[in-house]
N, CA, C and O atoms as CSV, one atom per row, in Angstrom:
chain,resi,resn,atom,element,x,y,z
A,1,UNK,N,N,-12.545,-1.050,-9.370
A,1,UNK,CA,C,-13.657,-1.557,-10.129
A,1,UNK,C,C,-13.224,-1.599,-11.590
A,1,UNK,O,O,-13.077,-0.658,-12.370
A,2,UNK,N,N,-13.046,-2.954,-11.787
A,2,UNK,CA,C,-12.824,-3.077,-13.475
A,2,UNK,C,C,-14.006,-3.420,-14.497
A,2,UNK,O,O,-14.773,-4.283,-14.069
A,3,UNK,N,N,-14.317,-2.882,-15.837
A,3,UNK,CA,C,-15.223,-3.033,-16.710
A,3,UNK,C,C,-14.721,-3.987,-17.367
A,3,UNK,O,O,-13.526,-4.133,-17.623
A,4,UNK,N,N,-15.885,-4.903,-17.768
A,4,UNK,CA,C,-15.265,-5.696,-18.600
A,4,UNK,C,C,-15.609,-4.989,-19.994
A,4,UNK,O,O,-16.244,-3.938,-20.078
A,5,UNK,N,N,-14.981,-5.882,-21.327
A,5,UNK,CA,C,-15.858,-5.043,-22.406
A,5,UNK,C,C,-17.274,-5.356,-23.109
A,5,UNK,O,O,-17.620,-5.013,-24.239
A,6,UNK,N,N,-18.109,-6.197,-22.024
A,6,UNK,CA,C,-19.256,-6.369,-22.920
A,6,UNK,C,C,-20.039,-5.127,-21.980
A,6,UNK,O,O,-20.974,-4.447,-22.402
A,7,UNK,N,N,-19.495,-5.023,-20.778
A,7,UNK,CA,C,-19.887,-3.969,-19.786
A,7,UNK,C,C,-19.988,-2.338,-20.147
A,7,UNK,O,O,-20.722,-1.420,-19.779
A,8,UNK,N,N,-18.779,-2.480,-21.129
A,8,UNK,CA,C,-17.631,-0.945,-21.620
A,8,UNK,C,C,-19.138,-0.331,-22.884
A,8,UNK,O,O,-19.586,0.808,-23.007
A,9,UNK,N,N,-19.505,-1.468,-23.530
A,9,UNK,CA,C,-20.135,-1.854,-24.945
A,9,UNK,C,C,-21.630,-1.481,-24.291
A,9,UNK,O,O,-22.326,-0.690,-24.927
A,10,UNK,N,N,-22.031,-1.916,-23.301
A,10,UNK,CA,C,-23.553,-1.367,-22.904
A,10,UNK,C,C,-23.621,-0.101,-22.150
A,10,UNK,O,O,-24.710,0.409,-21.889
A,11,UNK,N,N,-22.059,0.634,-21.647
A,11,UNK,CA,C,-22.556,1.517,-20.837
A,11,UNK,C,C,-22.534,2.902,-22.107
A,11,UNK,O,O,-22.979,4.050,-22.134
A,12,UNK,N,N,-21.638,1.892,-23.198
A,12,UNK,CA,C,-21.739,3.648,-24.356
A,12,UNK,C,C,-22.635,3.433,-25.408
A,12,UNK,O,O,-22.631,4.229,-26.347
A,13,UNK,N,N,-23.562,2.285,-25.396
A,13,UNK,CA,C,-24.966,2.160,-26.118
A,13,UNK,C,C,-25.773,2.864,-25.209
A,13,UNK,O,O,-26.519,3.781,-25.553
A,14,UNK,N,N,-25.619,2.386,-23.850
A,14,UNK,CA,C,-26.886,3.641,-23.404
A,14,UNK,C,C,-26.623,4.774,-23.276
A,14,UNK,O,O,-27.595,5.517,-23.142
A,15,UNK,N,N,-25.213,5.421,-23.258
A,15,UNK,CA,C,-25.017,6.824,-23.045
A,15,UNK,C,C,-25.204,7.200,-24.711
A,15,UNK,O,O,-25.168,8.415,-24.906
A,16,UNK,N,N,-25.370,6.488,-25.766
A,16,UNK,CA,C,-25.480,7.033,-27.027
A,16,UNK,C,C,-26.737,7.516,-27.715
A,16,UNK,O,O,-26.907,8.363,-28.592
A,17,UNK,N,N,-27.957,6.355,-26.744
A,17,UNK,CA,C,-29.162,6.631,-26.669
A,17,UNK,C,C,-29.943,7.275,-26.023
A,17,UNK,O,O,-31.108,7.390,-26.404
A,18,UNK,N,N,-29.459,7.897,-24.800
A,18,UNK,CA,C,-29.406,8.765,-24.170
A,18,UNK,C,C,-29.288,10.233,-24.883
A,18,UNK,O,O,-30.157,11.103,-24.935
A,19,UNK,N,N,-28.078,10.254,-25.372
A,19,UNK,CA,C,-27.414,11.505,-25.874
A,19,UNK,C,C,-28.397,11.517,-27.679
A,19,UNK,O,O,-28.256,12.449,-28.471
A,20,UNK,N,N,-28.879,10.869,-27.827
A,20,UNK,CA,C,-29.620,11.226,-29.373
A,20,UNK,C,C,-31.382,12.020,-28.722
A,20,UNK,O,O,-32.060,12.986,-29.073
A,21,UNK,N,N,-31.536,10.710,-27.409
A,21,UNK,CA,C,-32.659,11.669,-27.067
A,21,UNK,C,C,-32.525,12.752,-26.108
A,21,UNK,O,O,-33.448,13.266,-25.477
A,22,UNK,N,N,-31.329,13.043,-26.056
A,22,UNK,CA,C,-31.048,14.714,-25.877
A,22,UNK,C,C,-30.694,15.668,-26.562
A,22,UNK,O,O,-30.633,16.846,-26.211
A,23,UNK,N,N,-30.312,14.976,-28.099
A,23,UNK,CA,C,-30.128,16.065,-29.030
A,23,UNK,C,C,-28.486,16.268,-29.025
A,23,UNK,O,O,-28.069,17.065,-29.866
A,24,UNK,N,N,-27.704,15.760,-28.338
A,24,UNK,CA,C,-26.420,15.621,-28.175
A,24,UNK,C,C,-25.619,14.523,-29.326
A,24,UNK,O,O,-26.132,13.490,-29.756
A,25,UNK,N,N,-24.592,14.912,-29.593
A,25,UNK,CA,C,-23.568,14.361,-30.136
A,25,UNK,C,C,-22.728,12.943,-30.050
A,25,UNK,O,O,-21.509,13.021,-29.898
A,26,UNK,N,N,-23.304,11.762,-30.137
A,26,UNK,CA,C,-23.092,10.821,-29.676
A,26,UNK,C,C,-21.986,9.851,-29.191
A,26,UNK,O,O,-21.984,9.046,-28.260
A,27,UNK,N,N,-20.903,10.225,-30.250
A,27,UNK,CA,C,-19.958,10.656,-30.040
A,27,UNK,C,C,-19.126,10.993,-28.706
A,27,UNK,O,O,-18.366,10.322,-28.007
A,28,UNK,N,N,-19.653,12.489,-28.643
A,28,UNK,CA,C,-19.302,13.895,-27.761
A,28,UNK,C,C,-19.087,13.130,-26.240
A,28,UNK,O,O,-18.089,13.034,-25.526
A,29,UNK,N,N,-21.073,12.422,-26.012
A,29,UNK,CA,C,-21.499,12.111,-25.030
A,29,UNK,C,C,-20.751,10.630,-24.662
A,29,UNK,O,O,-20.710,10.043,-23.581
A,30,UNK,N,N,-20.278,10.321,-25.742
A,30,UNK,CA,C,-19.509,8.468,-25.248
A,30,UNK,C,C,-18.548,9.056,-24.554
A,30,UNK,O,O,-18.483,8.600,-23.413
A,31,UNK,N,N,-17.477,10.207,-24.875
A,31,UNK,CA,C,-16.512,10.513,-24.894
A,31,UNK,C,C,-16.503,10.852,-23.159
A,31,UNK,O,O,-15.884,10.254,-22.279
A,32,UNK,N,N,-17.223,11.773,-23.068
A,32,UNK,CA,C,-17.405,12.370,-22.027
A,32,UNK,C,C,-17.900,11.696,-20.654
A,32,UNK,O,O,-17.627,12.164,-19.549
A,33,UNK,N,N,-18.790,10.342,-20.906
A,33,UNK,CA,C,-19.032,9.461,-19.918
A,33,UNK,C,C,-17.853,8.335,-19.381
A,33,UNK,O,O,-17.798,7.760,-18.294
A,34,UNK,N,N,-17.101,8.258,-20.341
A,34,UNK,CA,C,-16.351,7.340,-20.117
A,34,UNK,C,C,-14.603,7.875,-19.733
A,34,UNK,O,O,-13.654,7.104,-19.589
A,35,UNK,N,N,-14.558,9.375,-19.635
A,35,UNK,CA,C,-13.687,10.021,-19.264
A,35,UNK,C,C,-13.609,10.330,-17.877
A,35,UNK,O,O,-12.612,10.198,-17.167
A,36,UNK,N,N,-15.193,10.925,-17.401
A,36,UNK,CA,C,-15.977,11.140,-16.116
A,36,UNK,C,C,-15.509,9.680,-15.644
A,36,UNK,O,O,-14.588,9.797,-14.836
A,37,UNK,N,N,-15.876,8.236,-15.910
A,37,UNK,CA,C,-15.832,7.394,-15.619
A,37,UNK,C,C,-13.906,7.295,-15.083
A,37,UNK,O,O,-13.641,7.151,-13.889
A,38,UNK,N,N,-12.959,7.381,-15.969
A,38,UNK,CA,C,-11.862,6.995,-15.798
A,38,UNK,C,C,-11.377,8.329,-14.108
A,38,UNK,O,O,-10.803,8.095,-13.045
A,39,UNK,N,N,-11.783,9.192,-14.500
A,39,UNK,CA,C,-11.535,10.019,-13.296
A,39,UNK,C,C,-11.900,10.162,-11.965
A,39,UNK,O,O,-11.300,10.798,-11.099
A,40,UNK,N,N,-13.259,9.320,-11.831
A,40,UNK,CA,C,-13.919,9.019,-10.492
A,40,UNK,C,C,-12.572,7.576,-10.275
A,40,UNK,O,O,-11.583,7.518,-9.544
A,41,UNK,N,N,-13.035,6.784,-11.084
A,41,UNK,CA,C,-11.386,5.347,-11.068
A,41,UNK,C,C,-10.206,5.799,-10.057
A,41,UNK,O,O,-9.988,5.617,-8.859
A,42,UNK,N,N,-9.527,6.497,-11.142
A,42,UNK,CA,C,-8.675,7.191,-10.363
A,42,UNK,C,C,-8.546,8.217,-9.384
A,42,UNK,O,O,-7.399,8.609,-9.170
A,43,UNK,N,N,-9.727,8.870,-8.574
A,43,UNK,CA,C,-9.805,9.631,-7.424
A,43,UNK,C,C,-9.673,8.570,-6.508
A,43,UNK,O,O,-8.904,8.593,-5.548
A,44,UNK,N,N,-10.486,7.562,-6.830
A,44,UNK,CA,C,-10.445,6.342,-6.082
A,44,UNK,C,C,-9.504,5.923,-4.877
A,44,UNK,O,O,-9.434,5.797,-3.654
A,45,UNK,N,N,-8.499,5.732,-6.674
A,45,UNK,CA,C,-7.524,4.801,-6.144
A,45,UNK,C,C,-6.417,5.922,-5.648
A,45,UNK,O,O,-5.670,5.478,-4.776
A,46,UNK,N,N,-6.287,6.632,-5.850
A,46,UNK,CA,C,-5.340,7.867,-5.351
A,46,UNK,C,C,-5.965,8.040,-3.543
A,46,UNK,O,O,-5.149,8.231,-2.641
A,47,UNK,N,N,-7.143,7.960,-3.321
A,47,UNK,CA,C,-7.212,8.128,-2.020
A,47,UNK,C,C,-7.083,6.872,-1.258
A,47,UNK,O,O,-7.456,7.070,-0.101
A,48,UNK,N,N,-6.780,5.910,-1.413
A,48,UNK,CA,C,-6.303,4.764,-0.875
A,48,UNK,C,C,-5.054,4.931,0.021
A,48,UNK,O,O,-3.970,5.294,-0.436
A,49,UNK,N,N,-5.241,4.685,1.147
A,49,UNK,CA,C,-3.693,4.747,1.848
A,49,UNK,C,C,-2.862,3.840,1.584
A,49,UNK,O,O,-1.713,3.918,2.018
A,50,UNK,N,N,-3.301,2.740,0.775
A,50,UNK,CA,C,-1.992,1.516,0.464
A,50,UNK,C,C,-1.495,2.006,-0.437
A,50,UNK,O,O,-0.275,1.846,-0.473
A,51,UNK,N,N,-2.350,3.121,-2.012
A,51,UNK,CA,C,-1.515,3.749,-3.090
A,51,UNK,C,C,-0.175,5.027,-2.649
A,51,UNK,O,O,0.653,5.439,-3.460
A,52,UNK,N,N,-0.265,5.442,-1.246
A,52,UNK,CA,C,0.205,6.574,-1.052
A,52,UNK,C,C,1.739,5.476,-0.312
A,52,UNK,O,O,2.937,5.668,-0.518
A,53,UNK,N,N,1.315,4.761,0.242
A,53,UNK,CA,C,2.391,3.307,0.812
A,53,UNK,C,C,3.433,2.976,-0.292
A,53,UNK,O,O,4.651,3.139,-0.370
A,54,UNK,N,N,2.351,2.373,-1.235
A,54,UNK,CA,C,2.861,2.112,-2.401
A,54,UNK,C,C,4.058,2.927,-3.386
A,54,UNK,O,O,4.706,2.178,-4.117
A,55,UNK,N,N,4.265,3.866,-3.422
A,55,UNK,CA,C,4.717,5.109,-3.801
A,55,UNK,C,C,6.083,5.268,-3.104
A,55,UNK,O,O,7.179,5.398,-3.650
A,56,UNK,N,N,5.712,5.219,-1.408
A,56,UNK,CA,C,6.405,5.584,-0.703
A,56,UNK,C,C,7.708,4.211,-0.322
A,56,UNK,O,O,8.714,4.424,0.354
A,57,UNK,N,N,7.467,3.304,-0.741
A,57,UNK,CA,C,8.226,1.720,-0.831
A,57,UNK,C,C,8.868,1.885,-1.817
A,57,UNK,O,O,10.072,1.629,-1.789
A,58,UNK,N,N,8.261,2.355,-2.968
A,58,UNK,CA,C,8.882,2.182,-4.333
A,58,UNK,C,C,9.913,2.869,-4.031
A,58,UNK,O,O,11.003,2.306,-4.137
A,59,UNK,N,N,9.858,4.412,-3.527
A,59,UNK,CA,C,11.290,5.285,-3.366
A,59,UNK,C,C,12.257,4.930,-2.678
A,59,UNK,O,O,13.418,5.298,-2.855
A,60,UNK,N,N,11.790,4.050,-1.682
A,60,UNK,CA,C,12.816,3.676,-0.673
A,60,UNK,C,C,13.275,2.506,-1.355
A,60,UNK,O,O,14.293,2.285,-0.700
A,61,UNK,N,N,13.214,1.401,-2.414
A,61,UNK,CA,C,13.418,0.643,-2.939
A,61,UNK,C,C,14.292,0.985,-3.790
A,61,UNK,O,O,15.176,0.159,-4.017
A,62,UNK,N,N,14.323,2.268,-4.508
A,62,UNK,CA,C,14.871,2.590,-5.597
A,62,UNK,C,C,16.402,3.142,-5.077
A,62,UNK,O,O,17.450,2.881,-5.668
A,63,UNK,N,N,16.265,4.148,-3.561
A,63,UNK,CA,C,17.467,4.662,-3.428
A,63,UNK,C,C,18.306,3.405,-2.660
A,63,UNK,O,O,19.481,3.682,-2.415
A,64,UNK,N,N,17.825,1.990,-2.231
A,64,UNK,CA,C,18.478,0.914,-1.522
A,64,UNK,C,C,19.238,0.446,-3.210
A,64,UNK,O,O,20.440,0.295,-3.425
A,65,UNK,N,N,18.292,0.325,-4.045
A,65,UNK,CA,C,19.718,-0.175,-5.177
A,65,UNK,C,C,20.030,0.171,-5.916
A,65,UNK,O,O,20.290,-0.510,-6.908
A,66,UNK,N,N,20.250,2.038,-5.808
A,66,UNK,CA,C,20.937,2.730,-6.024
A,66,UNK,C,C,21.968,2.632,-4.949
A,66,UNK,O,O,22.718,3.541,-5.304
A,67,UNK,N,N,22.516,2.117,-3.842
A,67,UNK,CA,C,23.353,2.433,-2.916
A,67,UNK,C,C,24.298,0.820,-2.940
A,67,UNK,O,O,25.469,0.552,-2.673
A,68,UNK,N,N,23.140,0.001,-3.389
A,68,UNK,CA,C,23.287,-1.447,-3.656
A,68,UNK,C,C,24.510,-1.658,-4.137
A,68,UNK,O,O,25.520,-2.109,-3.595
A,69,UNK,N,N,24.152,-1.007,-5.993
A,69,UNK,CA,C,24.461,-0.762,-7.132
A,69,UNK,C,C,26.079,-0.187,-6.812
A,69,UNK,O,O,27.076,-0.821,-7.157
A,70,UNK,N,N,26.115,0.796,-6.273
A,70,UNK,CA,C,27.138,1.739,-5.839
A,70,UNK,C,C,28.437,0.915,-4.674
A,70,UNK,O,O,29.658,1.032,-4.775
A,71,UNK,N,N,27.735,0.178,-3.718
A,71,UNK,CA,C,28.613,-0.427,-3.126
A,71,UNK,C,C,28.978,-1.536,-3.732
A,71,UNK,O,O,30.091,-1.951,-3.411
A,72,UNK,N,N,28.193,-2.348,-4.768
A,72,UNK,CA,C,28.866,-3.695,-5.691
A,72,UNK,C,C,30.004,-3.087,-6.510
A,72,UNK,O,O,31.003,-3.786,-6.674
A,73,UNK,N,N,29.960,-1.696,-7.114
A,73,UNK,CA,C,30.327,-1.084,-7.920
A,73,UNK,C,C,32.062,-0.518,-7.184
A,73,UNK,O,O,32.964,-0.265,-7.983
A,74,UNK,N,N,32.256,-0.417,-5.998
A,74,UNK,CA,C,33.041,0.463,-5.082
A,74,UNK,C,C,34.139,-0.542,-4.578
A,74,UNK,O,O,35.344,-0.334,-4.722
A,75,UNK,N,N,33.498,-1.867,-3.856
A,75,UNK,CA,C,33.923,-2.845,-3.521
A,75,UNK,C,C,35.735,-3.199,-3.906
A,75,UNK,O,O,36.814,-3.128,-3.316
A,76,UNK,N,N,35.274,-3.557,-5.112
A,76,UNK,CA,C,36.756,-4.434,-5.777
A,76,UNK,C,C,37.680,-3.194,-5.606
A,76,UNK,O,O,38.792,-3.511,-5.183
A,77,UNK,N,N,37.467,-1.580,-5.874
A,77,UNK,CA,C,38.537,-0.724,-5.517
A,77,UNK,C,C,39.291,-0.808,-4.178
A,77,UNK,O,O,40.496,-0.681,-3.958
A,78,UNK,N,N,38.105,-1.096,-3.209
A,78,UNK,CA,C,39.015,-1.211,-1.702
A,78,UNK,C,C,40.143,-2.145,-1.570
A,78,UNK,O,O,41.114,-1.942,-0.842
A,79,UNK,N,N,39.955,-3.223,-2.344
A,79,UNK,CA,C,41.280,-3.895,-2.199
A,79,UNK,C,C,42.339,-3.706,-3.036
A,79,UNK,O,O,43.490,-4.112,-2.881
A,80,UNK,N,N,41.740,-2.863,-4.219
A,80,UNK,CA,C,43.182,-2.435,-4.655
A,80,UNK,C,C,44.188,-1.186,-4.099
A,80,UNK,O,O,45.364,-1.069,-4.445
A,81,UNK,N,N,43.466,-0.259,-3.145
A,81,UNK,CA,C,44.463,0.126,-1.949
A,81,UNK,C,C,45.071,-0.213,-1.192
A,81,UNK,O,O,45.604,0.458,-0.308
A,82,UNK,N,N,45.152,-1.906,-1.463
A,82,UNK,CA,C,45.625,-2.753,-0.239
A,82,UNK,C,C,47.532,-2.661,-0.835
A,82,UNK,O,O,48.556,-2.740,-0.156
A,83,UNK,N,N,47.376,-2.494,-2.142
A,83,UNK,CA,C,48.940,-2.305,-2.798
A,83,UNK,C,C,49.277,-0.886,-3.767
A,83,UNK,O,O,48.593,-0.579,-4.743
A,84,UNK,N,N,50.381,-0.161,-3.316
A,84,UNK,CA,C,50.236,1.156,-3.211
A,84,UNK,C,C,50.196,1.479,-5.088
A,84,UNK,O,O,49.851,2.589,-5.496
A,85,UNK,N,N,50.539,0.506,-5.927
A,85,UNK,CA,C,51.032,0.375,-7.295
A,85,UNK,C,C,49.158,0.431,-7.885
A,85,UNK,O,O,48.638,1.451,-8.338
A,86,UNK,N,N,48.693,-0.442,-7.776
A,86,UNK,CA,C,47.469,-0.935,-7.921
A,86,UNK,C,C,46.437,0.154,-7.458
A,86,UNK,O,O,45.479,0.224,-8.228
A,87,UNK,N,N,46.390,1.002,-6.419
A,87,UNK,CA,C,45.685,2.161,-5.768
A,87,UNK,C,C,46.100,3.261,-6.597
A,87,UNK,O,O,45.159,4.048,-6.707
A,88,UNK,N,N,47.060,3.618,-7.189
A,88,UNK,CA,C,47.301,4.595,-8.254
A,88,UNK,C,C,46.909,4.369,-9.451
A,88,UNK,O,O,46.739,5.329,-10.203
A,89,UNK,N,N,46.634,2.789,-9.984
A,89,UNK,CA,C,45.786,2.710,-11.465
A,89,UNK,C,C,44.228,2.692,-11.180
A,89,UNK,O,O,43.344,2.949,-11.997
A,90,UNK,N,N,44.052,2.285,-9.662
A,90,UNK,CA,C,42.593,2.167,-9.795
A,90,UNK,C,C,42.287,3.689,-10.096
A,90,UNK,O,O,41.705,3.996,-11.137
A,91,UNK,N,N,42.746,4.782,-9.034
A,91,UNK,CA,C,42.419,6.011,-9.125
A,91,UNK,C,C,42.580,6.125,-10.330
A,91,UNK,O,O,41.594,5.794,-10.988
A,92,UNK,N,N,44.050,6.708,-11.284
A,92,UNK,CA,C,43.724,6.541,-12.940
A,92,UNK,C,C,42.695,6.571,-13.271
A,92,UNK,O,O,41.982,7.488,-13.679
A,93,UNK,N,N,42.470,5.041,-13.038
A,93,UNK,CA,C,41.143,4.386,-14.050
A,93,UNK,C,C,39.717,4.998,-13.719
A,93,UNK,O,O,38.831,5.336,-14.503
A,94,UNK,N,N,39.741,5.031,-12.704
A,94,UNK,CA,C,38.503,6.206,-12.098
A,94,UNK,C,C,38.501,7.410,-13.463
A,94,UNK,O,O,37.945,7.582,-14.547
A,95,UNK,N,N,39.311,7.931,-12.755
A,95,UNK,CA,C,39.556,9.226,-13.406
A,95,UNK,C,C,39.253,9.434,-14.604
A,95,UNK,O,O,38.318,10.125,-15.009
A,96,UNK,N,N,40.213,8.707,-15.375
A,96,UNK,CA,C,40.100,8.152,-16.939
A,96,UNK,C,C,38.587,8.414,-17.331
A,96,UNK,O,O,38.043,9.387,-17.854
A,97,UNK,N,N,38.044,7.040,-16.832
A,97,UNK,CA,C,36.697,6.851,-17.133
A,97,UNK,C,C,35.493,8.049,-17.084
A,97,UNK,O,O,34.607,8.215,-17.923
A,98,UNK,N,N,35.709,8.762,-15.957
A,98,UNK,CA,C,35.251,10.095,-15.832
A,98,UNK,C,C,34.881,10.917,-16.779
A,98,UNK,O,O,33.808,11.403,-17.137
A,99,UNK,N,N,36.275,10.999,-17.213
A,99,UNK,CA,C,36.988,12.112,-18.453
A,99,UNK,C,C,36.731,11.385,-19.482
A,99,UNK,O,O,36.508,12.159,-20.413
A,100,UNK,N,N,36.621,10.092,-19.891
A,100,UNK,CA,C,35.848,10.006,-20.881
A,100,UNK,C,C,34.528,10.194,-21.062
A,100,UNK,O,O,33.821,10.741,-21.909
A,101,UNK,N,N,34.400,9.717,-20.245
A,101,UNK,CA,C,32.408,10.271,-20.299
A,101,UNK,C,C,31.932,11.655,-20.629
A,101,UNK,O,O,31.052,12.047,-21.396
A,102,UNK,N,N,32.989,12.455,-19.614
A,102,UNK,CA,C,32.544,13.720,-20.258
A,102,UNK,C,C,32.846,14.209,-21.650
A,102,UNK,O,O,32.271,14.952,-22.445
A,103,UNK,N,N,33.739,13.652,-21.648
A,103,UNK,CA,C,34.246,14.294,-23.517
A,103,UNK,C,C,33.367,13.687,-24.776
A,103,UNK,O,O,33.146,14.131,-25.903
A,104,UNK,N,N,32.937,12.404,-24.056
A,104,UNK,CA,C,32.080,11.567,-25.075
A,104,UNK,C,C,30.175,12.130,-24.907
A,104,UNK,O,O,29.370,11.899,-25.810
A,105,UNK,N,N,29.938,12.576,-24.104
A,105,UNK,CA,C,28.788,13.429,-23.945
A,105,UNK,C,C,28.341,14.768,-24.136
A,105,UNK,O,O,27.220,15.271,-24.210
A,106,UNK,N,N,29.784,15.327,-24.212
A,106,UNK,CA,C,30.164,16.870,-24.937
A,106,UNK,C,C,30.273,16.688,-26.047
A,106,UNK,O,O,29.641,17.564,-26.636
A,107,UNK,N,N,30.918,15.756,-26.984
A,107,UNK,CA,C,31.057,15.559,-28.478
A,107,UNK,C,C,29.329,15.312,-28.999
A,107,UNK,O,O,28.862,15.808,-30.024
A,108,UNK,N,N,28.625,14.508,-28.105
A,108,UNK,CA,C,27.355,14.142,-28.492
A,108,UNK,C,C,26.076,14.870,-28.424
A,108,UNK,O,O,25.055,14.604,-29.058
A,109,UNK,N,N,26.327,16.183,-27.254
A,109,UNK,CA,C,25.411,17.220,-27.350
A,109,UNK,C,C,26.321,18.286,-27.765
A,109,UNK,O,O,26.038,19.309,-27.142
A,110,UNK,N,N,27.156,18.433,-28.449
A,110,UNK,CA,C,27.512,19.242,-29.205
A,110,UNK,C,C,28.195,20.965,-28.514
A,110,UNK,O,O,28.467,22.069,-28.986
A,111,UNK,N,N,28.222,20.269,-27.122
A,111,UNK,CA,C,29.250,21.129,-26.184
A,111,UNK,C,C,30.381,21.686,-26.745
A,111,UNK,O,O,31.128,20.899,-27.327
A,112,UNK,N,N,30.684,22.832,-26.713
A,112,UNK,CA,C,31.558,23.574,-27.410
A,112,UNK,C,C,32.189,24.390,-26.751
A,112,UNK,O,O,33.011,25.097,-27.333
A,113,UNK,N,N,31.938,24.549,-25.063
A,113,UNK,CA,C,32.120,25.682,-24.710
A,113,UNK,C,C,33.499,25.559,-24.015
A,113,UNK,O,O,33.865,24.543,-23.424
A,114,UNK,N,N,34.421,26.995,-24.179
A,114,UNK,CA,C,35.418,27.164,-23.366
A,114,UNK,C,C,35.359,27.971,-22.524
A,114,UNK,O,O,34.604,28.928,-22.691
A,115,UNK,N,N,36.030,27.871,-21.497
A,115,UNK,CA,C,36.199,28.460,-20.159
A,115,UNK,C,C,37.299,29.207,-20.304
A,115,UNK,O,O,38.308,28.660,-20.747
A,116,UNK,N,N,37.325,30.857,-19.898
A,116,UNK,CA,C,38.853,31.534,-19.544
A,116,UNK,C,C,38.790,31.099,-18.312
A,116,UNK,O,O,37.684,31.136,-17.773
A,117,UNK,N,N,39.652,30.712,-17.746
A,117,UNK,CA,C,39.961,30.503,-16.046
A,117,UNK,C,C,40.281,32.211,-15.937
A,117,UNK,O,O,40.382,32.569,-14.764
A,118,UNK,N,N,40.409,33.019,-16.676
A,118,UNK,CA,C,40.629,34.501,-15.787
A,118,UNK,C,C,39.453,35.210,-15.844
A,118,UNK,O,O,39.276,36.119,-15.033
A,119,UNK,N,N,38.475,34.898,-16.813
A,119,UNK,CA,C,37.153,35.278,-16.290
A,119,UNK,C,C,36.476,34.898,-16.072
A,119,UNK,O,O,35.999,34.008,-16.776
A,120,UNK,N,N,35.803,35.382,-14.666
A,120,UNK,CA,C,34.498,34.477,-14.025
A,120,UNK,C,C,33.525,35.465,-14.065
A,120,UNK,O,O,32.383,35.223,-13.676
């Protein structure tokens, strides 16, 4: 159920006239009707079984191109194992890229930390 705003405009003139002949805060009382209002809205639509659907599509949508994403992304490496020269730079370049990221995200949150490999 949508308000329009000449709708929005008469329901907080009468809750204003209302609320003066109650001695209330007019203000207070717009505030409060039209909050009540947004929360019945949304109980609404939250109990809808197409919103709970809805939700449940979106996730499954999101991890398909995330996997999408990942196999467009994966692809062109498989054929560079096809030549043993070319399968050692792709790995490299993997790698590389890796290790830059991390060093470039440690420089940027200000990671500082060293590791003794003899104490754990």
């Amino acid at each position: 159920m949508v308000m329009s705003g000449l709708a929005v405009a008469v329901a907080a003139a009468s809750v204003m006239a209302a609320a003066g002949l109650a001695a209330v805060e007019p203000a207070q009382a717009a505030v409060e009707a039209t909050s009540s209002h947004h929360a019945v809205e949304q109980f609404q639509l939250a109990e809808g079984q197409e919103f709970w659907g809805n939700v449940l599509r979106y996730g499954r949508y999101f991890v398909t191109v995330m996997l999408g994403t990942g196999y467009v992304m994966l692809r062109p490496l498989a054929g560079a194992f096809k030549n043993p020269v070319s399968g050692v730079l792709a790995v490299a370049g993997v790698v590389g890229s890796v290790v830059l990221v991390k060093v470039t995200l440690e420089a940027m949150l200000g990671i500082n930390e060293i590791v003794d490999p003899l104490v754990l």
